[in-house]
N, C-alpha and C positions, 0 to 999 in steps of 0.2 A: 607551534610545531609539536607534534606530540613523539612522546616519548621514545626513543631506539632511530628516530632521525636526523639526519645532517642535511646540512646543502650542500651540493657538487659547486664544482668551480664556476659553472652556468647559471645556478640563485636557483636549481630546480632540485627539489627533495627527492631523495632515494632511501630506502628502508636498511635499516641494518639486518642481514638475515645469516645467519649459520648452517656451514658445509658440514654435514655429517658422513665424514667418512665411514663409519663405522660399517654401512648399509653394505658397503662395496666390499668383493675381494682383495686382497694385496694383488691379483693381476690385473683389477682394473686400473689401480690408482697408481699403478709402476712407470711411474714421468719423472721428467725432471723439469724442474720450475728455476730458470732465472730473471732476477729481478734487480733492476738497476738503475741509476741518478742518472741523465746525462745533463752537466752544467750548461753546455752549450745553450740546447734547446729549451733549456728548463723543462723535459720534462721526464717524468716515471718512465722508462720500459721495459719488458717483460716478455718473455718466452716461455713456450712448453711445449716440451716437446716429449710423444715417446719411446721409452726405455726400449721397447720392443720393435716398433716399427719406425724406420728413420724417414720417412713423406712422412708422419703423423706430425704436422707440427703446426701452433699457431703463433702470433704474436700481436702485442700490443702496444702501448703509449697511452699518459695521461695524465696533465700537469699536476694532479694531486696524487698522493700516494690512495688514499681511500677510496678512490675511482677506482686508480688500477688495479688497486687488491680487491674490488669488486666485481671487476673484467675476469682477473684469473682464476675467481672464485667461478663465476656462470662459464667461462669458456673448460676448467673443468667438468662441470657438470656436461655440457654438451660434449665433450670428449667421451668423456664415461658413458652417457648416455645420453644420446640425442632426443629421444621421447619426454628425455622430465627438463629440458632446457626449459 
């Protein structure tokens, strides 16, 4: 496995990559992000939704945390902008 990878909960490799807000405005990236355990289901779930517009919203699940933080990582990006998803 080379360097900056893990395995998802599936045995399949996913890359570590980094969100650079910096590119973006403060009004693009004006959301709000919850993130949460549920014991139940065992698993990660996660919302986002925008500050501005209340339809804008998506959400997710994912029995790992590093999944999900990698779901909310691309589902920002496609909020922000759907052309660099």
């Amino acid at each position: 496995m080379a360097k900056g990878e893990k395995k998802n909960g599936s045995g399949k490799k996913h890359q570590k990559s980094k969100l650079h807000l910096r590119n973006f405005t403060p009004r693009e990236v004006d959301m709000n992000i919850n993130l949460w355990y549920n014991k139940d289901v065992e698993q990660w779930r996660w919302t986002l939704s925008s500050a501005t517009d209340a339809m804008d919203m998506e959400s997710g699940n994912a029995a790992e945390l590093e999944v999900a933080l990698d779901d909310v990582k691309n589902t920002i990006r496609w909020m922000v902008n759907p052309s660099i998803a």
